[in-house]
Kinemage of the C-alpha trace (Angstrom):
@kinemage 1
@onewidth
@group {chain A} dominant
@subgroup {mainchain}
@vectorlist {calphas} color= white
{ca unk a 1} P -10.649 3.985 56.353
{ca unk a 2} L -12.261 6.065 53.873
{ca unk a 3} L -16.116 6.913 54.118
{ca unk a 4} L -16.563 5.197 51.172
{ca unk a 5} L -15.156 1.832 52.407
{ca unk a 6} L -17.029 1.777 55.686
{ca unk a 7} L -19.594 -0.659 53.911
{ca unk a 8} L -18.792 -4.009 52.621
{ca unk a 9} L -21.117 -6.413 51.221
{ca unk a 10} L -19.566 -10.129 50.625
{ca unk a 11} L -21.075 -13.619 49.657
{ca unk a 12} L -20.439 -16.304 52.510
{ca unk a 13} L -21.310 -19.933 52.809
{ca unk a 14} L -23.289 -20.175 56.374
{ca unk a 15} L -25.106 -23.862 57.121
{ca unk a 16} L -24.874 -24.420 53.399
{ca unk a 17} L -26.621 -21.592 51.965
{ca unk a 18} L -25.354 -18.450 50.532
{ca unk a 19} L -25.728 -15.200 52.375
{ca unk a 20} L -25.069 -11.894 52.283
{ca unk a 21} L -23.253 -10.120 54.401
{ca unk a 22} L -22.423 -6.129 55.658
{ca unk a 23} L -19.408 -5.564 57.507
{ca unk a 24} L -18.546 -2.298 58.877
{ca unk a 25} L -15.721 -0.344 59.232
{ca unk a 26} L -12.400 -2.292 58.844
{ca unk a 27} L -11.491 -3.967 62.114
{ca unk a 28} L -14.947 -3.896 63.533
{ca unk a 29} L -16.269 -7.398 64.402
{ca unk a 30} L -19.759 -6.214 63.496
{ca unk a 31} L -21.695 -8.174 60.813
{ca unk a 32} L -25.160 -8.358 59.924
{ca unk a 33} L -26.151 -11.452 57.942
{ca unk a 34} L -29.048 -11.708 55.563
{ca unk a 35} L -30.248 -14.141 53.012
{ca unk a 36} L -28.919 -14.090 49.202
{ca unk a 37} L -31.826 -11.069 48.405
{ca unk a 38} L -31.563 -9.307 50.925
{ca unk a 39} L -34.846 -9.379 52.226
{ca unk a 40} L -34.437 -11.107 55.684
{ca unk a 41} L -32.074 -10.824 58.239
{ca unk a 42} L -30.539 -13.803 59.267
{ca unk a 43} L -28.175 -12.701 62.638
{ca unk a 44} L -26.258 -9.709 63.510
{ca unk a 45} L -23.221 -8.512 65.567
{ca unk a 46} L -22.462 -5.659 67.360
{ca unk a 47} L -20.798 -2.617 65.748
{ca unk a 48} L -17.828 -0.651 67.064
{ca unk a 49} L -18.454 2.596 68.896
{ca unk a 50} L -18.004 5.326 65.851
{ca unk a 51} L -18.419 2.535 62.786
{ca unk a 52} L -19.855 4.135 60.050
{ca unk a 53} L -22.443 1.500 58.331
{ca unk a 54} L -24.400 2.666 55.364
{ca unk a 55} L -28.057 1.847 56.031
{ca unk a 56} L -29.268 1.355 53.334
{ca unk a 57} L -26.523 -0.699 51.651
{ca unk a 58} L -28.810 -4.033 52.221
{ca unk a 59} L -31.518 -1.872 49.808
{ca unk a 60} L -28.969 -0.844 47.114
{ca unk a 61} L -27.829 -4.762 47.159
{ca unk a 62} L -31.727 -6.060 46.681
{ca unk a 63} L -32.702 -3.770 43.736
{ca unk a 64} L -29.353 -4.500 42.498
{ca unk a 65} L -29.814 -8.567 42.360
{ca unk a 66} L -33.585 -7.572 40.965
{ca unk a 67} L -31.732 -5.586 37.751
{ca unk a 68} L -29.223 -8.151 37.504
{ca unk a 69} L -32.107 -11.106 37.686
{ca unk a 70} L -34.372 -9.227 35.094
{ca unk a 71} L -31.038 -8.346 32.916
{ca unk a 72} L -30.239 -11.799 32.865
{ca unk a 73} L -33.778 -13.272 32.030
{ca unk a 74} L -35.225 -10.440 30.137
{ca unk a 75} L -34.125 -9.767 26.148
{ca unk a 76} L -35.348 -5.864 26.515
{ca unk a 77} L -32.177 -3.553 26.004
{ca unk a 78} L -30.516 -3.145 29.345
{ca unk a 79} L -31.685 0.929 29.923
{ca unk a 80} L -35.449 0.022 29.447
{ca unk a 81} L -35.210 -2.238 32.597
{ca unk a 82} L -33.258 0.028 34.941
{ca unk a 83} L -35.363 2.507 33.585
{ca unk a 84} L -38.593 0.277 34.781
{ca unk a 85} L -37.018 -0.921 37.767
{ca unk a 86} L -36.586 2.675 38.652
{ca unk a 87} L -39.893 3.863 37.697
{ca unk a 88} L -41.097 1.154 40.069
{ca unk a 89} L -39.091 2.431 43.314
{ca unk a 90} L -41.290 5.475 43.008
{ca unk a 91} L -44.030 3.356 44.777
{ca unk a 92} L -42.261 3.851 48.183
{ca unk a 93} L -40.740 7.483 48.497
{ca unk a 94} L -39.213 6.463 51.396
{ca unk a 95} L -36.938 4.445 50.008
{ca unk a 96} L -36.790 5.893 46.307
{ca unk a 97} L -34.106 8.663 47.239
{ca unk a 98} L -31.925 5.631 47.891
{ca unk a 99} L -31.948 3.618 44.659
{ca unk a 100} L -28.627 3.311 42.702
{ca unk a 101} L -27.900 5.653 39.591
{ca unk a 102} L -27.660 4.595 35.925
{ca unk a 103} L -24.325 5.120 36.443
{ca unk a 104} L -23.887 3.054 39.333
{ca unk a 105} L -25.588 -0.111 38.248
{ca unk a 106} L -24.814 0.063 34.473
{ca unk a 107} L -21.280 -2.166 34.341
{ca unk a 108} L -22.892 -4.978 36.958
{ca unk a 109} L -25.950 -4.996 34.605
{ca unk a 110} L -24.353 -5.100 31.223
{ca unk a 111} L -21.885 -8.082 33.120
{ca unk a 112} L -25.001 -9.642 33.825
{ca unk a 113} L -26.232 -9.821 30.628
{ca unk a 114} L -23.232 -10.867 28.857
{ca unk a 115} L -22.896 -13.797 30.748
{ca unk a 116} L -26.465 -14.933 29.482
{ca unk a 117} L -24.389 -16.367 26.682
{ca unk a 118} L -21.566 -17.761 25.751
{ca unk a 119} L -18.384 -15.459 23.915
{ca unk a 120} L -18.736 -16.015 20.102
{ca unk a 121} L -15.301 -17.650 19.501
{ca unk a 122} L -12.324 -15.814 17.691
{ca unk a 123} L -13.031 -17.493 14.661
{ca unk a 124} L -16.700 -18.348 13.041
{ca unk a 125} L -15.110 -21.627 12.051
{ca unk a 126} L -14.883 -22.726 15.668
{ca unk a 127} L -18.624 -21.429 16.468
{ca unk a 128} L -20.196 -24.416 18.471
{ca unk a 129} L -24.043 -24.223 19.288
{ca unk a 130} L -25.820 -26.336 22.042
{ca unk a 131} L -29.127 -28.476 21.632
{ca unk a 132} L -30.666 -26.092 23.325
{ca unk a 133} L -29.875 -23.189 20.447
{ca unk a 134} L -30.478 -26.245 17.476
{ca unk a 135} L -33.741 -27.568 18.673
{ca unk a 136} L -37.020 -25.414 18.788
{ca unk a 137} L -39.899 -25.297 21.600
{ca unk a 138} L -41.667 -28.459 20.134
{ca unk a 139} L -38.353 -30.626 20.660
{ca unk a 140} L -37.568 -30.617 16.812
{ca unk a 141} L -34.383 -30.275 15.095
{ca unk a 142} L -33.862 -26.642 14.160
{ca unk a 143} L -30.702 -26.552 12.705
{ca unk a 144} L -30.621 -28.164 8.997
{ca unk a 145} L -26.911 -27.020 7.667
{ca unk a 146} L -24.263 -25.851 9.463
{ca unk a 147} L -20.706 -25.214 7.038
{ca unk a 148} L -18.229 -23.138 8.887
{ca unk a 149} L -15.701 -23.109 6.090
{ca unk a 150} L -18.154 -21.816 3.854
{ca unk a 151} L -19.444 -19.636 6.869
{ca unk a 152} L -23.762 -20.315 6.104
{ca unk a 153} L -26.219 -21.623 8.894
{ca unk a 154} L -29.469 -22.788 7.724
{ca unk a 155} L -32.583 -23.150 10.345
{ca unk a 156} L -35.518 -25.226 9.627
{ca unk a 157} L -37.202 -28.464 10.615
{ca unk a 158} L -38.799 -30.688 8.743
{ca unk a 159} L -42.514 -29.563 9.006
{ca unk a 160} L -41.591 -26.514 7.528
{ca unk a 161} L -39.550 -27.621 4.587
{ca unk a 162} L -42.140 -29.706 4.024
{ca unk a 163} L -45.500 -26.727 4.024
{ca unk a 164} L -42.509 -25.380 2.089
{ca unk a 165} L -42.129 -28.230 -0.448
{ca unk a 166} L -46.442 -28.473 -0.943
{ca unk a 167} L -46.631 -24.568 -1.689
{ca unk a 168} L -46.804 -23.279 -5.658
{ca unk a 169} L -45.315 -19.727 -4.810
{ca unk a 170} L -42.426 -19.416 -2.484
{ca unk a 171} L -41.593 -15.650 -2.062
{ca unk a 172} L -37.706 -15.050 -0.769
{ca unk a 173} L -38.888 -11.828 0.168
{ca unk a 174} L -42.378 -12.602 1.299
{ca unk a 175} L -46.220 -12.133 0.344
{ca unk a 176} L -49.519 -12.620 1.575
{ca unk a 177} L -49.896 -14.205 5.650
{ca unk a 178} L -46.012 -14.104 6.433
{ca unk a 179} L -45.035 -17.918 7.734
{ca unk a 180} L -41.233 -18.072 8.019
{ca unk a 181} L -39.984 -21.450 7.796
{ca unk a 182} L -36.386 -21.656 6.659
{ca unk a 183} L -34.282 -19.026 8.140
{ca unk a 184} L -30.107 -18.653 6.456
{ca unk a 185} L -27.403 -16.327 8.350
{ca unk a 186} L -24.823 -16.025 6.022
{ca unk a 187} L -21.681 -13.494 5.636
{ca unk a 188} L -22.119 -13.399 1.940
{ca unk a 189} L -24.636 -12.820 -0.772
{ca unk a 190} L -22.833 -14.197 -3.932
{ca unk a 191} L -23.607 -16.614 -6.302
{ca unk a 192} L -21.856 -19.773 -4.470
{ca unk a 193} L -23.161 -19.251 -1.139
{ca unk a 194} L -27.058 -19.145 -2.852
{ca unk a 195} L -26.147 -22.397 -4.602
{ca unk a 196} L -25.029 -24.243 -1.487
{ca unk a 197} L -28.137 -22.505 0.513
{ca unk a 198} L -30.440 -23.964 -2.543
{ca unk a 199} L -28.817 -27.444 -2.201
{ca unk a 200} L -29.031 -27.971 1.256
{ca unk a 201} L -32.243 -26.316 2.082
{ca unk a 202} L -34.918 -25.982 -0.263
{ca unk a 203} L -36.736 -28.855 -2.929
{ca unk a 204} L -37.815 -27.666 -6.448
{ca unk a 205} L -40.543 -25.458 -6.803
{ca unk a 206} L -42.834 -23.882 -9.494
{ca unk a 207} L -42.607 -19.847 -8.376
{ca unk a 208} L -40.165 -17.248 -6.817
{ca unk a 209} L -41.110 -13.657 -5.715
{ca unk a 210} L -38.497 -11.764 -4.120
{ca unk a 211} L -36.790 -8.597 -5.067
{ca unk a 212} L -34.316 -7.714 -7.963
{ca unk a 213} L -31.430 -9.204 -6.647
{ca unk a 214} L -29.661 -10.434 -9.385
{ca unk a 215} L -27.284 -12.535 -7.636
{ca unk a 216} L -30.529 -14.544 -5.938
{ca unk a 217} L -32.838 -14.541 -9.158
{ca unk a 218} L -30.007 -15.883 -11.346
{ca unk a 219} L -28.875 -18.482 -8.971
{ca unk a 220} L -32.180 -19.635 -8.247
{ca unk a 221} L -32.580 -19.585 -12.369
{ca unk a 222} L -29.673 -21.808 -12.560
{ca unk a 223} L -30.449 -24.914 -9.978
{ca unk a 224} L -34.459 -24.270 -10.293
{ca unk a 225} L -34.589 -24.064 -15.133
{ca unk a 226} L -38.401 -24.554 -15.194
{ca unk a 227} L -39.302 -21.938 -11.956
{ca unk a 228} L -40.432 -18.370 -12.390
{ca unk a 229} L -38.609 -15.667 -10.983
{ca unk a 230} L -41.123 -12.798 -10.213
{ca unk a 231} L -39.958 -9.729 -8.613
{ca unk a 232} L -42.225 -6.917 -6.794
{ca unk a 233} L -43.649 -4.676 -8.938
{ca unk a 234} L -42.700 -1.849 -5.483
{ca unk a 235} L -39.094 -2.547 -5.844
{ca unk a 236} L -38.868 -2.352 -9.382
{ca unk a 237} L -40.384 1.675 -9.261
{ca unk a 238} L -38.579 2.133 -7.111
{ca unk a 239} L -35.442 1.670 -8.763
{ca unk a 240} L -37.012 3.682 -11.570
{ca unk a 241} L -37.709 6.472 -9.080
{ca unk a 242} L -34.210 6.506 -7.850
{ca unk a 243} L -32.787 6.989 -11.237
{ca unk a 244} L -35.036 9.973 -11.414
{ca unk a 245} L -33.140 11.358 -8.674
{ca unk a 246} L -30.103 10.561 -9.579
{ca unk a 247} L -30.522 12.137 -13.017
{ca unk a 248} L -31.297 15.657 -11.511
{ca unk a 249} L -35.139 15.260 -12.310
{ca unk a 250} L -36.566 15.433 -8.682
{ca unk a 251} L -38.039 18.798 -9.434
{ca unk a 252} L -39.480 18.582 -12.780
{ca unk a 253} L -40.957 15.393 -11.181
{ca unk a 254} L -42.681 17.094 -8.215
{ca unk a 255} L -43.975 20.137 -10.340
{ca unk a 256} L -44.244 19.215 -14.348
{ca unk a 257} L -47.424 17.055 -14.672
{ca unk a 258} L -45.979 16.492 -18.131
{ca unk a 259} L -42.554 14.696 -16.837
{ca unk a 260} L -44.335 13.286 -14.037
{ca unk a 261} L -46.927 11.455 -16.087
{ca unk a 262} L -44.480 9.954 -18.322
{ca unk a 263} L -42.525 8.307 -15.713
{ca unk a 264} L -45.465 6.916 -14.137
{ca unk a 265} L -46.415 5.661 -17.578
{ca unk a 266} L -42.937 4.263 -18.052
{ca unk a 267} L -43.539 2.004 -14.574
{ca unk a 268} L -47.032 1.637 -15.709
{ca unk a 269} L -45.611 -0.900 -18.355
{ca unk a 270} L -45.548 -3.517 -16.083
{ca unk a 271} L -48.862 -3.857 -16.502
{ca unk a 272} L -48.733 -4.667 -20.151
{ca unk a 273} L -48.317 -7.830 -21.613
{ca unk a 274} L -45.038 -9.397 -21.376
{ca unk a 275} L -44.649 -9.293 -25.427
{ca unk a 276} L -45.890 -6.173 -25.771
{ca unk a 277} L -43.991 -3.677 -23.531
{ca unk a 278} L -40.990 -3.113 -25.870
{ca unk a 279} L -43.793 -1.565 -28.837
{ca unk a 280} L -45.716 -0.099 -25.632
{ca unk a 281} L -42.273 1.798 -25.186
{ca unk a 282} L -41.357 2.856 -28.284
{ca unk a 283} L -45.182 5.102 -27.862
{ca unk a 284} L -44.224 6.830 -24.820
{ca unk a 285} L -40.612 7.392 -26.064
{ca unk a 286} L -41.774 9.876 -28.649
{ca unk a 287} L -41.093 13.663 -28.550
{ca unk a 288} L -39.119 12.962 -24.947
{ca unk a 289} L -35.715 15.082 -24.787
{ca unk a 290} L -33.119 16.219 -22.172
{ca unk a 291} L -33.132 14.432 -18.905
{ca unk a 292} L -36.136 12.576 -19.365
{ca unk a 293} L -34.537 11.247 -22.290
{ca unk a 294} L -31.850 10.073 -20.699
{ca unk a 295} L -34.254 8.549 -17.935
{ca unk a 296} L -35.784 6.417 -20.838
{ca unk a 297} L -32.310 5.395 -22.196
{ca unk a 298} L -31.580 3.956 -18.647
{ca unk a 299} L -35.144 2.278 -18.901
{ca unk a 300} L -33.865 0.849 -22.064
{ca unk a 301} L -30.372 -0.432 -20.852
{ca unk a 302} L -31.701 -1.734 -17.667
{ca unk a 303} L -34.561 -3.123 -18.137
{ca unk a 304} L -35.782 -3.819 -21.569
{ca unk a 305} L -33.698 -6.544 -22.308
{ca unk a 306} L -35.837 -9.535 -23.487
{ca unk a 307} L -34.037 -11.762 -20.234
{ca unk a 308} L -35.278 -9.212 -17.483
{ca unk a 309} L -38.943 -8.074 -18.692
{ca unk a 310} L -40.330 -11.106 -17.386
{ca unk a 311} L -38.716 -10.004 -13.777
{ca unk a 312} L -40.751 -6.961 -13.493
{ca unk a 313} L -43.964 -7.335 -15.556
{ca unk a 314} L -47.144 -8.383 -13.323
{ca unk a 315} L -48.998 -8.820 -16.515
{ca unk a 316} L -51.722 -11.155 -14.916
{ca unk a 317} L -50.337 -11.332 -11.786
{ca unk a 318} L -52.368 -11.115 -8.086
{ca unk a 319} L -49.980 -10.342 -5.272
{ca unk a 320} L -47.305 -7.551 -6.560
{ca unk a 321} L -47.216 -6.341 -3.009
{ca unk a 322} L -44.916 -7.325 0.006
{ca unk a 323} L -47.186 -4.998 3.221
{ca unk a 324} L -47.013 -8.440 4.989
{ca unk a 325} L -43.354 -8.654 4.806
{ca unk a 326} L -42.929 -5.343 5.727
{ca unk a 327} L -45.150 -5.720 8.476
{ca unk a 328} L -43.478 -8.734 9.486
{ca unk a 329} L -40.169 -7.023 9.469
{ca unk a 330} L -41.334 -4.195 11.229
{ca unk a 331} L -42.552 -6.532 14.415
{ca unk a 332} L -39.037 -8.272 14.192
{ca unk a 333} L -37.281 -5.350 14.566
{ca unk a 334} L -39.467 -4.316 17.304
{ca unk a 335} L -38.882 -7.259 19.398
{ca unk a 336} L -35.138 -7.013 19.069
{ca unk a 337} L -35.156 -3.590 19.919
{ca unk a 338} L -31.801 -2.556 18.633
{ca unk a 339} L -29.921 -3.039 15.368
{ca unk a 340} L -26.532 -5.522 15.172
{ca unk a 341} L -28.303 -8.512 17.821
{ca unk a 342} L -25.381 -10.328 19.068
{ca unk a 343} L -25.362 -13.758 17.345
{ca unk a 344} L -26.797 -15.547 20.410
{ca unk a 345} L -29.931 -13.180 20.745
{ca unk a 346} L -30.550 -13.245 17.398
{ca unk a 347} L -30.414 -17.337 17.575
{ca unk a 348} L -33.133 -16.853 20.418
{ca unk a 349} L -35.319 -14.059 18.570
{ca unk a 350} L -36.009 -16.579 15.662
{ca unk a 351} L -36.285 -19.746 17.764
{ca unk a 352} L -38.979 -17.620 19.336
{ca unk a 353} L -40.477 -16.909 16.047
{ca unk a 354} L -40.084 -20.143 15.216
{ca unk a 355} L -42.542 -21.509 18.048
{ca unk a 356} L -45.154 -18.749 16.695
{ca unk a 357} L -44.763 -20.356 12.839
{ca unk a 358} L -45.482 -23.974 14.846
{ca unk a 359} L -48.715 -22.890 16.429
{ca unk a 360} L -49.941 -21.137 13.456
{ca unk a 361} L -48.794 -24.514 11.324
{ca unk a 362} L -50.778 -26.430 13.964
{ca unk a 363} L -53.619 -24.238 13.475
{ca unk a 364} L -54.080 -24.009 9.710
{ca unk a 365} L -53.890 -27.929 10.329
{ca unk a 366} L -56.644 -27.911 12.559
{ca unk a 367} L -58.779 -25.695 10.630
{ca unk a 368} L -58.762 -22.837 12.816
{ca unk a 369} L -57.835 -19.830 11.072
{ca unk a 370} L -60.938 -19.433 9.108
{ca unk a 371} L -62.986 -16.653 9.362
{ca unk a 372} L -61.398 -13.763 11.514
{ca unk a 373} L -58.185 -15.486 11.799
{ca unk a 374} L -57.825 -15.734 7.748
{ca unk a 375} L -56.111 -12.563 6.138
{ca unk a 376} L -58.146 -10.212 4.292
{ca unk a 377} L -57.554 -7.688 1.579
{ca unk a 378} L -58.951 -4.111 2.115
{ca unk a 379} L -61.258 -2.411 0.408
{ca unk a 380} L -59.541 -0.496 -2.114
{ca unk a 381} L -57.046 -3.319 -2.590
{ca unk a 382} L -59.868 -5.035 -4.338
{ca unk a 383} L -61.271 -2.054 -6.339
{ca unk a 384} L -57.682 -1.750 -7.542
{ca unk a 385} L -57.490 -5.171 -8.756
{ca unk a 386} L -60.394 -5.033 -10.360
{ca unk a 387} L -59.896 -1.703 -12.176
{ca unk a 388} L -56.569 -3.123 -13.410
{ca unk a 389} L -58.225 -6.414 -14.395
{ca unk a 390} L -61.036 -3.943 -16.527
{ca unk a 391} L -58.232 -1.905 -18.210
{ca unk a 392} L -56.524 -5.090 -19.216
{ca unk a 393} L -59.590 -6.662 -20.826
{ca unk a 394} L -60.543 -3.430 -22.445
{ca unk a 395} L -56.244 -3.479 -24.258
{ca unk a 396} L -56.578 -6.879 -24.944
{ca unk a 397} L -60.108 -6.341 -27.227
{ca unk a 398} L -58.373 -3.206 -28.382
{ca unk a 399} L -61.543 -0.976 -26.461
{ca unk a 400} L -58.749 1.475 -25.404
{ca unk a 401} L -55.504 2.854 -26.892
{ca unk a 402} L -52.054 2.561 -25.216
{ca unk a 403} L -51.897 5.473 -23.927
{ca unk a 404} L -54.959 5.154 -22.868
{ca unk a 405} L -54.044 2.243 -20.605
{ca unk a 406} L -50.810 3.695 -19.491
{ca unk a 407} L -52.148 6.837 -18.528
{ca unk a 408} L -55.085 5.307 -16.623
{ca unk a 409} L -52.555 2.560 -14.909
{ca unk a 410} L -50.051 4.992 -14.147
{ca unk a 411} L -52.329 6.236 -10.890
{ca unk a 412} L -51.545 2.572 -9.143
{ca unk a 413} L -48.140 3.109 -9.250
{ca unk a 414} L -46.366 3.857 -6.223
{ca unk a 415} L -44.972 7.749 -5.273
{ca unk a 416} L -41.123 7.562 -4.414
{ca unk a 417} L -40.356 6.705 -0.845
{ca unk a 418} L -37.019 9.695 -1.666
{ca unk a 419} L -36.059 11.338 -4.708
């Protein structure tokens, strides 16, 4: 035989538990017999003069069943464990020179971890989940809808459609203390799938903030008549700052004051009121020419248009930020680790989330997130707000011009995350 054969490690049935066992080389009645992690030795038998055994083949075999155990249990991407597990063998430098490569343990780990799950099936239509993936920590139903011809899963239980139901804002892209309570995998974002995904899920409510998505905003419009759609104010420069870009401006923006004050006034309208913004144009329009013209023209097209200035204006409004969604987003994505989850560890990363949104539920219920568990604006959040609310008063009682108000509004308007 081969020097690479002369170890064999099997798993035998002996007095009804499994063991493991090392045989030598082929033909040799030698055995050694441990237990299943190969950290006692059960019996042994002798070797044939000249049999080659490796070792260390019973150490290779327990740090092996440790990656495959933690692979198994453990949702952190496979390389961060061997790549602890590794770290770890360091504590014994004895034994370290001996510990299997990446390459050596990487197909029995990723094996590992795919059997943590079941295959997704050829077809979504036949996708079958277990109680286990429907129900959350509490014991509660989890999963509300469930259509596979229409291909849209809807997770919730009734405590949350409920805090749901009882609040005056609901925010599709989040606002203030993130608490996710209704979570919707879908392979679509048209204006059926939103329908069925309003039907099923969500009661009628007075307030929507979420981001210009027309598709969303004009559903929701459709089944919700007497709700207000409010977009973020972020999103909506944003846009603006895009077009910018795309119209060759980037430069002019970053080193003409001139330009770059008159776009910022332009996204300052959004502070004006709602009736006023189309005559709060037409004043900053004047003596414009060339690009920025054009920029103004697409202002006009896009979102002038008596039907859309309500979207964007936060004439009066208090939260025109999303830093907790963000936030919340940016833990999320931490946890998983890796973009694309497989189905199944995606199911498990919100039913995990889910259990935090039950204890913080429980909480509020209780009373117990007063004080320094309660969120809290910064500093120059509030001196914001209040400089805005100042300016306002001082248009409204015609203290201040409109350009006045533009010009002094434009400096809380956000710089472009890319031009």
């Amino acid at each position: 035989m081969d020097a690479e054969m002369d170890s064999i490690i099997t798993i035998t049935g002996v007095n009804e538990k499994y063991t493991m066992k090392q045989e030598g080389t082929r033909g040799c009645p030698g055995k050694l017999y441990t237990n299943l992690d190969a950290t006692q030795v059960m019996r042994t038998g002798e070797h044939a003069e000249g049999c080659r055994v490796d070792a260390n083949a019973f150490y290779h075999q327990q740090q092996l069943n440790e990656l495959k155990r933690l692979v198994a249990g453990d949702l952190r991407p496979v390389l961060e464990i061997y790549d602890e597990l590794a770290s770890n063998a360091s504590t014994s430098l004895a034994t370290a020179a001996h510990f299997q490569t990446w390459e050596q343990d990487r197909n029995t780990m990723y094996y590992s971890r795919s059997k943590r799950y079941p295959r997704l099936p050829a077809r979504r239509q036949d996708l079958r989940l277990t109680a286990e993936q429907t129900t959350t920590k509490s014991g509660a139903q989890f999963l509300m809808y469930h259509s596979p011809t229409n291909n849209i899963l809807i997770f919730a239980n009734e405590a949350g459609v409920r805090l749901l139901a009882q609040s005056n804002c609901w925010c599709g892209d989040g606002t203030r203390k993130l608490l996710p309570v209704v979570y919707c995998l879908t392979v679509r974002k048209d204006l059926p799938t939103y329908s069925r995904i309003f039907k099923y899920s969500i009661p009628k409510r007075k307030n929507l903030a979420s981001k210009l998505i027309w598709p969303l905003i004009t559903t929701f419009q459709g089944n919700f008549p007497n709700t207000r759609v409010q977009g973020w104010f972020f999103h909506f420069c944003q846009d603006v700052l895009r077009q910018v870009g795309r119209l060759g401006l980037r430069t002019d923006y970053m080193n003409n004051q001139e330009v770059r004050k008159k776009v910022k006034m332009l996204m300052a309208l959004a502070f004006f009121p709602v009736h006023l913004v189309p005559a709060g144009f037409e004043i900053i329009n004047v003596g414009t020419s060339g690009q920025l013209e054009a920029l103004f023209q697409y202002f006009q097209q896009e979102w002038l248009p008596a039907t859309k200035i309500k979207l964007w204006n936060v004439h009066g409004v208090s939260e025109r930020i999303n830093n907790h969604l963000d936030g919340w987003h940016s833990r999320m994505s931490k946890r998983a680790r890796k973009h694309h989850l497989r189905f199944y560890l995606f199911l498990q990363l919100i039913l995990d989330e889910q259990g935090k949104t039950e204890t913080v539920m429980r909480q509020i219920d209780d009373g117990y997130t007063h004080g320094k568990g309660s969120v809290r604006r910064s500093a120059a959040y509030g001196v914001q707000q209040r400089r805005v609310a100042a300016l306002t008063a001082k248009l409204v009682h015609n203290e201040i011009t409109v350009e006045h108000f533009l010009s002094a509004i434009s400096y809380h308007t956000p710089e472009p995350l890319r031009l």
